[in-house]
C-alpha positions as CSV (number, residue, x, y, z in Angstrom):
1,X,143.7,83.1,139.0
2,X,140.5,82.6,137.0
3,X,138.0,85.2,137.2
4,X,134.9,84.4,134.4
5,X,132.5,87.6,135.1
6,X,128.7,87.6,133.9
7,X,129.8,85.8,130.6
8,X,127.5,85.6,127.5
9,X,128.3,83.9,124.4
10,X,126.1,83.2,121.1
11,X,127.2,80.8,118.1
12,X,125.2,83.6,115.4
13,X,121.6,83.9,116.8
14,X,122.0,80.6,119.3
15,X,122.6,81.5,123.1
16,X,124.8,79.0,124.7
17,X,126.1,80.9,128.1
18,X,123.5,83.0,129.9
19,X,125.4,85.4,132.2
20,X,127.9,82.3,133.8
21,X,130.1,84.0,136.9
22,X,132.2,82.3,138.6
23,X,136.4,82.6,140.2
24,X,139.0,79.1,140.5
25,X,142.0,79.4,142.7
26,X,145.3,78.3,142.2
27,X,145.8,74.4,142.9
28,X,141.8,74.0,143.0
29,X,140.3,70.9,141.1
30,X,136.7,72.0,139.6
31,X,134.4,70.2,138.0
32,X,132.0,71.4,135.3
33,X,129.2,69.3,135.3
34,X,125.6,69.5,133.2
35,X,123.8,67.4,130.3
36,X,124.9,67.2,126.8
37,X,124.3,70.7,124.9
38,X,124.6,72.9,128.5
39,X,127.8,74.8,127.8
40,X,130.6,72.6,129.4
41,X,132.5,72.7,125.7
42,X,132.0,76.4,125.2
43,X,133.1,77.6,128.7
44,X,136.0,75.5,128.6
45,X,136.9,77.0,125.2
46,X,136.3,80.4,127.1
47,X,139.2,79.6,129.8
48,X,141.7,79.2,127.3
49,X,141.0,82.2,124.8
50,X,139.7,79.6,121.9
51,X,136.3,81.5,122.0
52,X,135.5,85.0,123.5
53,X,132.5,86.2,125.4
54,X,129.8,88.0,123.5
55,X,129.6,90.2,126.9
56,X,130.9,89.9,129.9
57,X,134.9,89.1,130.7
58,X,137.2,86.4,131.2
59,X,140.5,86.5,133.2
60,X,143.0,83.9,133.2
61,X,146.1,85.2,135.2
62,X,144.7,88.6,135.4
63,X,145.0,88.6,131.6
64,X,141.9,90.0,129.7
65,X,141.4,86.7,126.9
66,X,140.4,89.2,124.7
67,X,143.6,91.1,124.7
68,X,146.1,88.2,124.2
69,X,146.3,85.2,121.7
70,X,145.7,81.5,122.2
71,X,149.5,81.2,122.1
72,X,150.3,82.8,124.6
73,X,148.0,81.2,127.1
74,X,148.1,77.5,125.8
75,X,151.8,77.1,127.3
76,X,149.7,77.9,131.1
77,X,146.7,76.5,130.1
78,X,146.0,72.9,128.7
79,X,142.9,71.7,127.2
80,X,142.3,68.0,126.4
81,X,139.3,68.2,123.8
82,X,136.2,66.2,123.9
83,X,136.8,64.9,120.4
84,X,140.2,63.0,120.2
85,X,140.1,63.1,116.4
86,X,140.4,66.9,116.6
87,X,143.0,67.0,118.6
88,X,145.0,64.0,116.8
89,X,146.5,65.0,113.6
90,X,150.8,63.4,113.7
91,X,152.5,60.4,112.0
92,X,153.2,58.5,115.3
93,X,151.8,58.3,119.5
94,X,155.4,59.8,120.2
95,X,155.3,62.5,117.5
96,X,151.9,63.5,118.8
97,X,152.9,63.8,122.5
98,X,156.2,65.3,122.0
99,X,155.0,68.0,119.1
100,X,154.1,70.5,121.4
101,X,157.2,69.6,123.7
102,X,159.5,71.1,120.4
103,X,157.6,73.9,119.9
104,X,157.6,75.4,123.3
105,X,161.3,74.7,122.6
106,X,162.1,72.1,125.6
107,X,165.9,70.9,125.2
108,X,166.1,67.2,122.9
109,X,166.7,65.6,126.4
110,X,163.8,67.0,127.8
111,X,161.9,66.4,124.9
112,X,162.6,62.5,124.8
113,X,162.4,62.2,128.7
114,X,158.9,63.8,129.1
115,X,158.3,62.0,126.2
116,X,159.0,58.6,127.7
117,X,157.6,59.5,131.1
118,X,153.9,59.9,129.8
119,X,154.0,56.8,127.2
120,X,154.6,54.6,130.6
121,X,152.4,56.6,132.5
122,X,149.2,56.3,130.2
123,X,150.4,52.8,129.5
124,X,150.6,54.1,125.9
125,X,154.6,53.2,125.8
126,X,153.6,49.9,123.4
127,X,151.7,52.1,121.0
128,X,154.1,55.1,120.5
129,X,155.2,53.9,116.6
130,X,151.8,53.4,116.0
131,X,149.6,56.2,113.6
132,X,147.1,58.3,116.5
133,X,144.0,57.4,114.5
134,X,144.4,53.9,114.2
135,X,144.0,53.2,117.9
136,X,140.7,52.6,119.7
137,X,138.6,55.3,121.4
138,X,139.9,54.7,124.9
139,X,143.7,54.9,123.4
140,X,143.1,58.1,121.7
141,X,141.4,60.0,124.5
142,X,144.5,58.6,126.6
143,X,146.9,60.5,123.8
144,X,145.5,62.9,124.2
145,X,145.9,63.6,127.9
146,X,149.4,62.8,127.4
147,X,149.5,64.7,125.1
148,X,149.0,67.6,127.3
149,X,150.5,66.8,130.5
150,X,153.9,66.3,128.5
151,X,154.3,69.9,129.0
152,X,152.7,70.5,132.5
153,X,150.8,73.5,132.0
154,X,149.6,75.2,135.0
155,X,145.8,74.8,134.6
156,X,144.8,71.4,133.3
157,X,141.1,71.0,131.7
158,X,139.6,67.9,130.8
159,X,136.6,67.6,128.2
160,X,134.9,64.5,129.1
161,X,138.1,62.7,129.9
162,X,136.5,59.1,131.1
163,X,135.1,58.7,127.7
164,X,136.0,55.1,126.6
165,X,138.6,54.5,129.3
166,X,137.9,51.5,131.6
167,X,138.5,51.0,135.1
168,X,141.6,50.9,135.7
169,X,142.2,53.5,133.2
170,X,139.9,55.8,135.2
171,X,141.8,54.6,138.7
172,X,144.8,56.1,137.1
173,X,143.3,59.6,136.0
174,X,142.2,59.8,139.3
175,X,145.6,59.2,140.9
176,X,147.6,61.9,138.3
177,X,144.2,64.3,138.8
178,X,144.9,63.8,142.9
179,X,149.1,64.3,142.0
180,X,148.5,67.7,140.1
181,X,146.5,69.1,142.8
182,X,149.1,68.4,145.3
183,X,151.6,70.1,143.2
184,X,149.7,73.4,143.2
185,X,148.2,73.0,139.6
186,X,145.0,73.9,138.8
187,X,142.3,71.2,137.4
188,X,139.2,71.7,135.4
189,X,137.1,68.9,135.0
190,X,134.0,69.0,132.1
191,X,131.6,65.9,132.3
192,X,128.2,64.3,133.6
193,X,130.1,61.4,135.1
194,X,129.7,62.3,139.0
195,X,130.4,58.7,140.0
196,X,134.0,59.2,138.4
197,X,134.2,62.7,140.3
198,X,133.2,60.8,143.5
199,X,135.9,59.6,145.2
200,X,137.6,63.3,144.2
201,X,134.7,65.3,145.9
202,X,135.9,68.5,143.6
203,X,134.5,71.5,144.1
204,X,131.2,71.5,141.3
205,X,129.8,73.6,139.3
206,X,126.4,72.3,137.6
207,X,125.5,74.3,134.8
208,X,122.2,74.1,132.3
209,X,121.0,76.1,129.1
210,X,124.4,78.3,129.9
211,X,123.6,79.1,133.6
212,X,124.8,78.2,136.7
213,X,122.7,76.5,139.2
214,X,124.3,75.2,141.8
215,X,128.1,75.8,143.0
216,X,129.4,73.8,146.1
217,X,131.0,70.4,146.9
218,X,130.2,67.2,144.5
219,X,128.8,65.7,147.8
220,X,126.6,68.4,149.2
221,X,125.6,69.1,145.5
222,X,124.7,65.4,145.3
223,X,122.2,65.7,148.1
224,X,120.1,67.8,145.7
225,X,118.1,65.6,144.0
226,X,115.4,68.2,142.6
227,X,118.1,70.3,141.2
228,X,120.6,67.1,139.7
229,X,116.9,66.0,138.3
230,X,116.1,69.4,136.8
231,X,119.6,69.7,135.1
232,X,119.5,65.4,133.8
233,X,121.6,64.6,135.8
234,X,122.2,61.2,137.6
235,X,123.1,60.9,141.7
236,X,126.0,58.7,142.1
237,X,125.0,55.7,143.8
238,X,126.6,56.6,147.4
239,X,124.4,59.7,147.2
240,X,121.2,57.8,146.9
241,X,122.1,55.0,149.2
242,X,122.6,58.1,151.7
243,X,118.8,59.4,151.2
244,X,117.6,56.0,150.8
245,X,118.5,54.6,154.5
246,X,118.3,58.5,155.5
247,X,121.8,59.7,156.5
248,X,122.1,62.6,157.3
249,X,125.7,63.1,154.6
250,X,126.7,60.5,152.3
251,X,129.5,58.1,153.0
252,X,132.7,58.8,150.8
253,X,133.6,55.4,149.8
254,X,132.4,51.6,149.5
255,X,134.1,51.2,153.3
256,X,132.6,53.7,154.5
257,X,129.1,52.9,153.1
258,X,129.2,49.5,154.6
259,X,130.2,50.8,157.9
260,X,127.2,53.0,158.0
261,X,124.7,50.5,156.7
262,X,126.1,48.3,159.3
263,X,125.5,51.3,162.0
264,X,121.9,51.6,160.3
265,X,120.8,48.2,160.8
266,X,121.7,48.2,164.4
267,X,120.1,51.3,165.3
């Protein structure tokens, strides 16, 4: 479905992607995960036709990006921006969310239901007469997931979505992350926050200076401390409990870890 093939890409003289390959199947969630400045931004911009490679292809659909316009693949493919303010621009929470809805010409009734059903399900339905760029951080990157899932695109990709969101606000993007896969569609996750990707165990990609180092599951990856060290990268907690008490695979949840610790001290 997504088929990025030795991809180069430059901003004028300044090399950001360094020959990145790499395919995503239909219904897979995939996280994207490096330091600040690595090319999470860029490739994700890549995926949707925003930018184009300097060399190297990108196929989204078996559709060259190079030979079609943002238009035509934005209806398929979704991108949540790392920025809210660049993504935020209308009067009201509603008018933002439901913009898009008119303009891929959904019905009135469709319109005001999707509408509706995202407000409650972001817990954004208190805020909707209220102007995009007066709400906090947290509310803004919440719009602008919305936003986006008002009109269910196929693909789904996320540019640092935990940004600002709390707890329970990350329990939640978890849960409609979990839902999307389940109905077949495809999720791209961009971030450094592997204890958020945890509990997901997506399939990870860890890139760094525009290459890709390591490709497997979050928790095999996680096991890798010389390569999460050489790409400034963190090991979520359950991975390092894991090496410290020397299992031999990390447990996949607080239960689980106390049930091995338990297991450890009484061998």
């Amino acid at each position: 479905m997504i088929e990025v093939d030795d991809v180069y890409f430059s901003y004028d003289n300044y090399s950001v992607l360094n020959g990145i390959s790499f395919k995503v199947k239909m219904g897979e969630v995939l996280a994207i995960v490096g330091p600040n400045g690595s090319g999470k931004t860029t490739l994700l911009k890549h995926l949707n036709g925003i930018l184009k490679p300097t060399m190297g292809s990108v196929k989204v659909f078996d559709i060259d990006t190079r030979a079609t316009k943002i238009s035509e693949l934005s209806r398929r493919v979704g991108l949540v921006m790392q920025n809210s303010d660049h993504q935020l621009f209308a009067r009201s929470v509603s008018d933002e969310i439901n913009f898009a809805l008119k303009n891929f010409r959904f019905s009135k009734s469709e319109i005001d239901a999707r509408t509706r059903k995202v407000l409650n399900e972001f817990g954004l339905y208190d805020l909707k007469d209220r102007p995009p760029l007066s709400l906090s951080g947290g509310e803004k990157k919440r719009l602008c997931i919305a936003a986006v899932m008002a009109w269910e695109p196929e693909i789904v990709m996320l540019d640092e979505p935990t940004v600002g969101q709390d707890a329970v606000n990350k329990k939640n993007l978890k849960e409609i992350i979990g839902q999307l896969s389940k109905n077949g569609r495809t999720v791209i996750i961009s971030t450094h926050d592997l204890e958020f990707l945890w509990s997901i165990n997506p399939r990870t990609i860890i890139i760094y200076h525009g290459k890709v180092l390591m490709d497997g599951s979050l928790r095999s990856i996680s096991l890798n401390y010389d390569t999460l060290a050489s790409a400034n990268l963190i090991a979520p907690q359950l991975a390092s409990l894991a090496s410290g008490i020397g299992l031999s695979e990390p447990p996949a949840d607080e239960a689980q870890a106390v049930e091995m610790i338990k297991q450890w001290q009484k061998a």
